[in-house]
N, C-alpha and C positions, 0 to 999 in steps of 0.2 A: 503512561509510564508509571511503574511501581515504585515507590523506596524514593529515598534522597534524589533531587535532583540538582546536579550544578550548572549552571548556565555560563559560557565564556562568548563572546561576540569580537571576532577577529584574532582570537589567542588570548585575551585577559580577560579575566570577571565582568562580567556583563556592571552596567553602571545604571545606576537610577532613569538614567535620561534615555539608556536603551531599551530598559523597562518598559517606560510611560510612552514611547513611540508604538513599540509592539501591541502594547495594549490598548492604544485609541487605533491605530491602521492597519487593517486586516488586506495589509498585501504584499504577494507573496509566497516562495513554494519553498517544498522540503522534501527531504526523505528521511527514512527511518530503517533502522536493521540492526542485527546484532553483530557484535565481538567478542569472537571465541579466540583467546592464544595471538591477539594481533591479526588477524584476518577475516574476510566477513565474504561467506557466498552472493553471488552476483558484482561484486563491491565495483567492477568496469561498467555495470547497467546503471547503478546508481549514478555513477560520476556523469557518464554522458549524459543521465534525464537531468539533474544538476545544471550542468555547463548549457542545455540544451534550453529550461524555462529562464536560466538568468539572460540570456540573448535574448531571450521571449519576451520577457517581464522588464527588464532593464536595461537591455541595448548590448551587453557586454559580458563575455564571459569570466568567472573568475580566477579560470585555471586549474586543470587538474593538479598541478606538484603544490598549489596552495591549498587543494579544499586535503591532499592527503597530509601537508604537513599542519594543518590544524585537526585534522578528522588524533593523527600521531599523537600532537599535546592534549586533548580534550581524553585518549584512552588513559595517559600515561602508562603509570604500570599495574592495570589492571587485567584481571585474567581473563572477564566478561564483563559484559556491559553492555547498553543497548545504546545507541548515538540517534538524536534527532538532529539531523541537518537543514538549516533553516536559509533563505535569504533574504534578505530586506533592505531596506534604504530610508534611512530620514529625510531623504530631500523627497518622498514621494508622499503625498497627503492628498485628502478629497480637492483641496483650493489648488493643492502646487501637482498636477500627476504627470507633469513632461520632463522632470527631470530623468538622466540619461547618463550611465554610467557601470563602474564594476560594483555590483551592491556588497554588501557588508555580510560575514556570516559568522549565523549565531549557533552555538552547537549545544544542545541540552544532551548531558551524561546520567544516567540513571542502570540500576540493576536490570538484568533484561524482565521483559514483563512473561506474563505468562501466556500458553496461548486461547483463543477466544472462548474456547469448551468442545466438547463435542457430542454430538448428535441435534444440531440445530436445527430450531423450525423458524419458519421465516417468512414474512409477508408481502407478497407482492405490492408495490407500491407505485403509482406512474410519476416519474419521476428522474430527471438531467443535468447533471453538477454543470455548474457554469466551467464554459474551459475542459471539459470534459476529462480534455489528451493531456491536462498539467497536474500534477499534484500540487496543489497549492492549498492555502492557509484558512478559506473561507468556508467553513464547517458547518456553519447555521446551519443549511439543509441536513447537510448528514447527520446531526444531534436530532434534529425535531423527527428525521426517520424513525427513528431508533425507538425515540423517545414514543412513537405513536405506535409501531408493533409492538413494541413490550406493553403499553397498555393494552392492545387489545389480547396479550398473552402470546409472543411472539417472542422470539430470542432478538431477532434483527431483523432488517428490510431488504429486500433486493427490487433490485430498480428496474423499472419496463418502460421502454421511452416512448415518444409519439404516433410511433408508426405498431405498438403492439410488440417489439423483441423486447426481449430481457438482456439485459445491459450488464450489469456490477452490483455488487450488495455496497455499504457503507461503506467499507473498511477493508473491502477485500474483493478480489474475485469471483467469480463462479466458475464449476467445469461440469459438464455433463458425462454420464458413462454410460457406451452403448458395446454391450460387450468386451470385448479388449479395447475400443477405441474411445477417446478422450476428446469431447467434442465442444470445442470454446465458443461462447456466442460472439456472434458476429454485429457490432452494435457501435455504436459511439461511445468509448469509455477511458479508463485510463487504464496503460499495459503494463499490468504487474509485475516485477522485478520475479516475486514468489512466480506467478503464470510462469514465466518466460523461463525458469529454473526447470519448476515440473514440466514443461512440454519440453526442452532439452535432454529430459536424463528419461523419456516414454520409453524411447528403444530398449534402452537396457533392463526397462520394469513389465517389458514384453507387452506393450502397448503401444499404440501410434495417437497420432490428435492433428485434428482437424478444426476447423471454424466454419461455420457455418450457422444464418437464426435461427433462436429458436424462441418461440411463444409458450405463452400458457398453454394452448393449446396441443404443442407436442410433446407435453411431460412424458405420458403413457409410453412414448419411444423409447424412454431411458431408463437403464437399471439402476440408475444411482447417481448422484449428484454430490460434489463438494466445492468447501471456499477453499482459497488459498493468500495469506500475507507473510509478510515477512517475520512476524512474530506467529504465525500458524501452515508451515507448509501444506498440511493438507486434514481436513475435518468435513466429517460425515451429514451434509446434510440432509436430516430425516424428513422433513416434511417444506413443501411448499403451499401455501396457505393451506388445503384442505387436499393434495395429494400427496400419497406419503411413497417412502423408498425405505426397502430393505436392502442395504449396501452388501454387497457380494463380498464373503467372508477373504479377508486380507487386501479390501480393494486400498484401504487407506495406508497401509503398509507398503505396498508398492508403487503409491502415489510418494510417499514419505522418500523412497527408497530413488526414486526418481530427482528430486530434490535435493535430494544430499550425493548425489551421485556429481552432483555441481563441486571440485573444490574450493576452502577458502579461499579467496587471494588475497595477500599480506597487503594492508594498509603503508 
């Protein structure tokens, strides 16, 4: 997150003591996305993975008309703006973790950020978020990924799980291009709100998408390769450790075009 951030926790300013919880207990999920004019693409996928890890994480959901009439106070009246949606609980710590209930949510507001770059090169890494299918809070791995492709001259990592498929990068998705079709791996991961946008609006970008694994081993299949988050619909990744892609001129453009073909819907 770029620029200012304010933090509220159930509708008012977050408090010291909601602070000092977040910061010793990393548990937890969230989402993230932008607000454009009061409305945010995908904003029904968000709410359902929301409503769906609070049952997961905490026994209880929180309620759609409550996460939108806080998602409402946390925009006011700004024209954009990016929203981390958070969920948490103080009665859950390493000594106490059976408590059980509707958890608490925390919503960090800030300017939208920008997005990731583009023409990324990227390192294979072997590598399984705990929880895979949640978005949740415990990031260690993802930072020490990062942090270890960029030293070896790398933009970011993408992840290859045990059995040899390629899974997820840190922060985002992957999609393969094999002519007109748009080919998602098939793996243990988490299902991007971004993913699930661009594979809805393929028909219209004169493309289809499928799933199915794919290894290091069948890059050479694919004309081109991109990520996809909520802060980067769609970017060109040029290279995978030492195999590279020339993207087929306006492939990212009608990735984009796929994406946004999604409308807002009003918060």
């Amino acid at each position: 997150m770029a620029g200012a951030v304010e933090l509220s926790v159930d509708g008012t300013p977050a408090t010291p003591e909601d602070l000092t919880h977040l910061a010793l207990v990393n548990y937890g999920a969230y989402t993230s996305f932008r607000v454009d004019a009061g409305g945010v693409r995908g904003l029904a996928l968000h709410l359902a993975r929301l409503e769906a890890e609070a049952v997961e994480l905490f026994g209880e959901p929180v309620g759609e008309a409550r996460l939108r009439e806080l998602m409402r106070a946390a925009v006011g009246d700004r024209d954009a703006c990016w929203l981390r949606v958070s969920l948490f609980s103080p009665g859950i710590s390493p000594r106490t973790p059976d408590w059980q209930g509707v958890p608490r949510v925390m919503i960090a507001t800030s300017p939208p950020p920008p997005p990731l770059g583009a023409g990324l090169r990227v390192q294979l890494q072997a590598y399984a978020r705990e929880a895979a299918h949640l978005k949740h809070v415990a990031t260690f791995g993802l930072i020490q990924a990062r942090r270890a492709a960029r030293a070896a001259g790398f933009d970011d990592a993408l992840f290859v799980d045990s059995q040899g498929r390629i899974s997820e990068g840190s922060l985002w998705n992957v999609g393969f291009v094999r002519g007109d079709e748009v080919v998602w791996p098939q793996a243990t991961m988490l299902a991007g709100v971004a993913q699930a946008l661009v594979q809805e609006g393929l028909g219209g970008a004169g493309l289809t998408g499928v799933t199915e694994p794919v290894r290091a081993a069948d890059l050479d299949r694919f004309d081109a390769a991109f990520l996809c988050n909520s802060a980067t619909p769609a970017c060109a990744v040029v290279a995978i450790d030492a195999h590279s892609f020339t993207p087929a001129g306006g492939l990212i453009d009608r990735l984009e075009a796929a994406w946004m073909s999604n409308p807002p819907e009003p918060i």
